[in-house]
C-alpha positions as CSV (number, residue, x, y, z in Angstrom):
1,X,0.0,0.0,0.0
2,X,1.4,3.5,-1.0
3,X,1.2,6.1,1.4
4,X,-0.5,8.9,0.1
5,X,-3.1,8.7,-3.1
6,X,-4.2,12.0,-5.0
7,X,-7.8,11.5,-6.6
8,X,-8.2,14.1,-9.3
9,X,-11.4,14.6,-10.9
10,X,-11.3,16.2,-14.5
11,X,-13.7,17.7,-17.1
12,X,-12.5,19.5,-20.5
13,X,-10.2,21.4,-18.4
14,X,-6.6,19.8,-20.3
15,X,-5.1,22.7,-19.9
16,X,-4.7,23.2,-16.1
17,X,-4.9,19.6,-15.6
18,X,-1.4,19.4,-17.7
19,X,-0.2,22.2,-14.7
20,X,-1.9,20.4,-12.0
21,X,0.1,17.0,-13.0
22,X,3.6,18.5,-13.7
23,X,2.9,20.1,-10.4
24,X,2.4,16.9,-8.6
25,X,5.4,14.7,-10.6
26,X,7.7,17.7,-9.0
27,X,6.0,17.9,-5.4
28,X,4.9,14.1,-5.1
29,X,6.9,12.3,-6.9
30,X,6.0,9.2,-4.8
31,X,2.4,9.5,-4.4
32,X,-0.2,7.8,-6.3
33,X,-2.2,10.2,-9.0
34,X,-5.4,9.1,-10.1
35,X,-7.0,11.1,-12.6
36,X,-10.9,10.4,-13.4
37,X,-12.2,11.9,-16.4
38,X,-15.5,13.0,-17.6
39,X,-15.2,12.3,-21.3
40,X,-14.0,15.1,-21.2
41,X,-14.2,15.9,-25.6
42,X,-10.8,17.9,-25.3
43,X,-8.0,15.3,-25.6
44,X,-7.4,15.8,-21.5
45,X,-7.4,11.9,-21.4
46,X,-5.3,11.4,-24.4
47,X,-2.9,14.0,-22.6
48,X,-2.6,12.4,-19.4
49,X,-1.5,9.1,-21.1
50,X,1.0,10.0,-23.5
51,X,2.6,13.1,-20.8
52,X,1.9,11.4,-17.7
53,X,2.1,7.8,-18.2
54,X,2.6,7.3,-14.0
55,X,-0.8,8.0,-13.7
56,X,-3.3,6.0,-13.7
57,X,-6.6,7.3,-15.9
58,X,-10.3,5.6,-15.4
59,X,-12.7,7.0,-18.1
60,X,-16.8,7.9,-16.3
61,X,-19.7,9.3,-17.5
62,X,-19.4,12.8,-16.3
63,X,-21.8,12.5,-13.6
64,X,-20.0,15.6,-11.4
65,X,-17.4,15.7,-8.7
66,X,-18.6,13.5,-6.4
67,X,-19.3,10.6,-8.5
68,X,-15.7,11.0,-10.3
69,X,-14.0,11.5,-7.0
70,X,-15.6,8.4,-5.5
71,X,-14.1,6.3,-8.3
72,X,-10.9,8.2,-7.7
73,X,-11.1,6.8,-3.9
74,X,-12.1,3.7,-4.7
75,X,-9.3,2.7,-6.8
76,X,-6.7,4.0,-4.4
77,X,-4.2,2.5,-2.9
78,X,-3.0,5.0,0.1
79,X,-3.6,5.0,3.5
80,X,-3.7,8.7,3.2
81,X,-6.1,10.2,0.3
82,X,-6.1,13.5,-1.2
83,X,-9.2,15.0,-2.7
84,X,-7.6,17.5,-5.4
85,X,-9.5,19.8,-8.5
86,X,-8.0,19.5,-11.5
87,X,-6.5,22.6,-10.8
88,X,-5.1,23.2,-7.7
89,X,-1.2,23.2,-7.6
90,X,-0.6,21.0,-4.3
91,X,2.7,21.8,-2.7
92,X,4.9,19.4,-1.0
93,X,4.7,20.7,2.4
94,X,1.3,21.5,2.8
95,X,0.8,17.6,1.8
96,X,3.3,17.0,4.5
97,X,1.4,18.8,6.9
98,X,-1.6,18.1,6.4
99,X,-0.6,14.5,6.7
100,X,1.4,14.6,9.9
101,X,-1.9,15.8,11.3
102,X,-3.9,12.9,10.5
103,X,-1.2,11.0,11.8
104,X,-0.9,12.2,14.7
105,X,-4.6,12.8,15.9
106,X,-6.7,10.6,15.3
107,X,-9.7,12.5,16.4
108,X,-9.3,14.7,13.1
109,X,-11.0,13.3,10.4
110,X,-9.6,16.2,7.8
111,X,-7.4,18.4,6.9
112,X,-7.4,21.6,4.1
113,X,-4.9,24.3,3.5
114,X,-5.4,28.2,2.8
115,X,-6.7,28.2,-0.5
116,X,-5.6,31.7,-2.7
117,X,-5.8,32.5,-6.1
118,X,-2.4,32.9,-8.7
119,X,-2.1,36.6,-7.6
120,X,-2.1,35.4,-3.9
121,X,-5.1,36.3,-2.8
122,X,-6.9,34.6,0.1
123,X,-10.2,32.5,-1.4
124,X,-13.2,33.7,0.1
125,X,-14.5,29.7,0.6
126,X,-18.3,29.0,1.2
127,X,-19.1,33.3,0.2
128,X,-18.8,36.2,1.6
129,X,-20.8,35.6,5.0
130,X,-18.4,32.9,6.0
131,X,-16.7,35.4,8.7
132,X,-13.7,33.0,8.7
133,X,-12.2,34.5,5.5
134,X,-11.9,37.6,7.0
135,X,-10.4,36.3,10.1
136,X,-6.0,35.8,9.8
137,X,-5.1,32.6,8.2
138,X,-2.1,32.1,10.2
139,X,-2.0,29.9,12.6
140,X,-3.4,25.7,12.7
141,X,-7.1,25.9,13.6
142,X,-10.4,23.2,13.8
143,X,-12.8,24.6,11.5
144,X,-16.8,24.0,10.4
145,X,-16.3,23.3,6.7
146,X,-13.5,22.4,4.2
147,X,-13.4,22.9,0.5
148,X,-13.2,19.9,-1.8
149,X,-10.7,21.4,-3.8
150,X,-8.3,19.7,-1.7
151,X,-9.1,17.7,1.3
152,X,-7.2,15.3,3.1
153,X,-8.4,12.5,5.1
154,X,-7.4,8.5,5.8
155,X,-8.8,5.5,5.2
156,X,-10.4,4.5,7.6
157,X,-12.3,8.1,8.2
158,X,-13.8,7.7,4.7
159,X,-14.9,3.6,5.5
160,X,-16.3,5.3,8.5
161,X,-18.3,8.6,6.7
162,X,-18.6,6.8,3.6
163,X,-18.6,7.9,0.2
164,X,-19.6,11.7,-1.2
165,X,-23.1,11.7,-2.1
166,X,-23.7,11.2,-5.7
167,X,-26.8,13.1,-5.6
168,X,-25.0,16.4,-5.6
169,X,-23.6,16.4,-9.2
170,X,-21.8,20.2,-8.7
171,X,-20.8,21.8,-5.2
172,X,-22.3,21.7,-2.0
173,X,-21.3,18.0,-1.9
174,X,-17.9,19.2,-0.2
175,X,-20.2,20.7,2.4
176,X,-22.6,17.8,3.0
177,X,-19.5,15.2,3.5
178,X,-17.8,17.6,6.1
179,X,-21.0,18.0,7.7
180,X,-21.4,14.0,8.0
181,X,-17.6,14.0,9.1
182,X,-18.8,16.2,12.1
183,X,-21.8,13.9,12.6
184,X,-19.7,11.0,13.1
185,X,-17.6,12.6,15.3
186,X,-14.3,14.2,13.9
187,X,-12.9,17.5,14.0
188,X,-11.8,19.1,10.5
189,X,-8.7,21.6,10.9
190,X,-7.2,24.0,8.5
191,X,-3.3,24.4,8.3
192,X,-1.7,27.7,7.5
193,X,-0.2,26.5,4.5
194,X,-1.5,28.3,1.0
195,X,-2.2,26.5,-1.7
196,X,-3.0,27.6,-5.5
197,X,-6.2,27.2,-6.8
198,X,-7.2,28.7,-10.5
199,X,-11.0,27.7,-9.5
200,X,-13.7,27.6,-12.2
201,X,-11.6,25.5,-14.9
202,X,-14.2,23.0,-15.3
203,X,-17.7,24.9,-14.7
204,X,-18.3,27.1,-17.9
205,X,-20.3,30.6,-17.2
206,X,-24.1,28.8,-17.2
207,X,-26.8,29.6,-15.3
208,X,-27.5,25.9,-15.8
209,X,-24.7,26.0,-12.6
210,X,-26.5,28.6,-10.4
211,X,-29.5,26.6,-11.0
212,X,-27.2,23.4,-9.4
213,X,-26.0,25.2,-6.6
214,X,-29.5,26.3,-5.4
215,X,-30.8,23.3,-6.1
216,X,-27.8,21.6,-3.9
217,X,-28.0,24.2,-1.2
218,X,-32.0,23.3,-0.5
219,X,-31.2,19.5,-0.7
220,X,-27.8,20.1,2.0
221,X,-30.4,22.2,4.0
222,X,-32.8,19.4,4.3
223,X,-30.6,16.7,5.1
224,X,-28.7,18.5,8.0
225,X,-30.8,21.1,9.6
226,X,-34.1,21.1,11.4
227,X,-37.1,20.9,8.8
228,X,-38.1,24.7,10.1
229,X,-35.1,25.9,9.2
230,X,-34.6,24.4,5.9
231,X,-38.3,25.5,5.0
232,X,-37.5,29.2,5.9
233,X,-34.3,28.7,2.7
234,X,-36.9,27.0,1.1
235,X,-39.5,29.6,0.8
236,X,-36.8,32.3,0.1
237,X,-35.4,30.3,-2.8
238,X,-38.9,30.6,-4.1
239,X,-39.2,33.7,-3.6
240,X,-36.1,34.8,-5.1
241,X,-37.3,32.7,-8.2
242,X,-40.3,34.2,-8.4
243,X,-38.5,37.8,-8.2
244,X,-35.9,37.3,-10.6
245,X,-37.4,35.1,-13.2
246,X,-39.8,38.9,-13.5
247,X,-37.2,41.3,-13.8
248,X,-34.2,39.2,-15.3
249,X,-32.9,40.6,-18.4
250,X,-31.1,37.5,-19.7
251,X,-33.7,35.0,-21.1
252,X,-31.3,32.1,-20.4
253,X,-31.5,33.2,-17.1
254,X,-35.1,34.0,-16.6
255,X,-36.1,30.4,-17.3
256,X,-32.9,29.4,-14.7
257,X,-35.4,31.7,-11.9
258,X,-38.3,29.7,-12.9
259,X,-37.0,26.4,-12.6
260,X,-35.8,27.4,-9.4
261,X,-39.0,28.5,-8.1
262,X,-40.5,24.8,-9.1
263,X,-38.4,22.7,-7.7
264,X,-38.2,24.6,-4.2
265,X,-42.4,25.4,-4.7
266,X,-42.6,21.6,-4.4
267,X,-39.7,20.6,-2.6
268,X,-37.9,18.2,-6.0
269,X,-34.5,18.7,-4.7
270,X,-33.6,15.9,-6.4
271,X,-34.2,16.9,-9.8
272,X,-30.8,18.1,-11.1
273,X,-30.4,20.4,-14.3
274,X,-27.5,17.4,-15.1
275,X,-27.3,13.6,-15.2
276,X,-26.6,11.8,-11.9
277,X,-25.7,8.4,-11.1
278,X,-28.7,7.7,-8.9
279,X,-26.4,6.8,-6.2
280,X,-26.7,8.4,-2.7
281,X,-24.3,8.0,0.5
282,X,-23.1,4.9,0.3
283,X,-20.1,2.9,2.2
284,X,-16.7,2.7,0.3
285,X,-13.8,0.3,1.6
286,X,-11.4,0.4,4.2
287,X,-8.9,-1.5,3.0
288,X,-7.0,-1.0,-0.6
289,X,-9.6,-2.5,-3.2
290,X,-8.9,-5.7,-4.5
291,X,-10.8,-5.0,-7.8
292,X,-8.6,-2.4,-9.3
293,X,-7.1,-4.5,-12.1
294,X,-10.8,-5.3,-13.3
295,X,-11.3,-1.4,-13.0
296,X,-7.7,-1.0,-14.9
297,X,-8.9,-3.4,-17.4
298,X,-12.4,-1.9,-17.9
299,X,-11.4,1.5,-18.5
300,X,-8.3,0.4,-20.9
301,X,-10.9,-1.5,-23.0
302,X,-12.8,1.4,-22.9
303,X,-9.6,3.6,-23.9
304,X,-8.5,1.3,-26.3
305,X,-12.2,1.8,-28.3
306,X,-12.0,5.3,-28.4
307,X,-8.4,5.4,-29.9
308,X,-9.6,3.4,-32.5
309,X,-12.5,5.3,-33.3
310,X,-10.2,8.7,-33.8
């Protein structure tokens, strides 16, 4: 078993990906990279195995973040496994850190850095009323939330939470597995170590996306918090459907508001503007999986066809 395994989801973001790997072959040379791709209809998969042939590539149905990462954690082999986007540029001693943590206390479940932008600047994670952004990022702290850009945990935390929920196809499903690391009784701790993160290399400008992260908000309200208070976001949602779906000037957008006022008029959180597996929460191993090579094999027959269609 290797010690630490890097699950990187990716869709038609080559690119940044290309960074993100070199990145990683210079900062972890010895960790296991896993990169699960979307289809993605750019060549990103091509890319990784004629650049990168070190890391391994499974080829999904894009059914979002969640469901690619899952796959990414499935097949790894670490005792220690990092949840990375596709284009965050990892650094060697934040992976250290955030490592020797889980090591040594076992009552943290896991571990995030400072994320900031190329220029430096601090990223304001879960908005602008999370006061903690505007709080000095300088010292190790336990935190409420952790961004899924690049999370750290073990093993045997994930056999315990279990897997990211697959119905979340596009954020909030970060938020919903840190809440349900709480709920089973770990602490989740931010280092002072900044990390790079581009953001937004695989979520075009849609309001197909705004649409998603309502959507996921309302169905992360109802699972964790009292039904009063998830039916107080519920009615404003509507609300704020209603509103803008009047006085929106983008007709894209408008019928965006209206679908939003819908689902939250009759509570169809479930009904995603994209494809999902139709998987919930569901347990994932503790131990390394023993079906990889039939995964391996799977995906290079799948590979294999697609080269010989191009």
């Amino acid at each position: 078993m290797v010690n630490l395994s890097v699950a990187v989801p990716s869709y038609n973001g080559k690119t940044v990906l290309s960074r993100a790997l070199a990145n990683l072959r210079r900062e972890l040379p010895d960790a296991e990279v896993i990169v699960i791709d979307g289809h993605s209809g750019d060549g990103s998969a091509r890319m990784v195995r004629e650049q990168f042939p070190e890391v391994r590539l499974f080829e999904f149905t894009n059914f979002g973040w969640g469901h690619a990462t899952n796959r990414g954690l499935s097949a790894a082999t670490g005792r220690y496994l990092l949840m990375l986007n596709s284009d965050v540029f990892m650094t060697a001693k934040a992976a250290e850190e955030m490592q020797r943590r889980l090591e040594l206390d076992p009552t943290v479940g896991a571990v995030g850095p400072v994320l900031v932008d190329e220029d430096g600047r601090r990223e304001r994670v879960f908005g602008k009323v999370n006061l903690r952004n505007y709080v000095p990022a300088n010292k190790r702290e336990r935190v409420g939330l952790l961004s899924g850009a690049c999370l750290m945990t073990r093993r045997d935390v994930l056999a315990d939470v279990g897997a990211i929920d697959e119905r979340f196809h596009f954020y909030n499903d970060d938020t919903d597995w840190c809440l349900r690391v709480r709920r089973a009784g770990y602490a989740l701790e931010r280092v002072p170590l900044r990390v790079v993160h581009v953001g937004g290399a695989s979520t075009p400008a849609s309001p197909l996306y705004t649409l998603e992260a309502h959507r996921g908000f309302l169905f992360m309200m109802s699972k964790h918090f009292p039904q009063p208070f998830s039916e107080f976001f519920r009615r404003a949602m509507w609300m704020r459907g209603a509103v803008y779906k009047r006085f929106d000037l983008r007709p894209e957008h408008r019928d965006m508001w209206s679908r939003l006022q819908s689902l939250a008029m009759h509570g169809d959180y479930l009904n995603s503007p994209f494809p999902l597996s139709g998987r919930g929460e569901t347990p994932i191993s503790g131990t390394a999986p023993a079906q990889v090579a039939d995964l391996e094999r799977l995906c290079g027959a799948v590979v294999e066809a697609r080269d010989g269609a191009e």
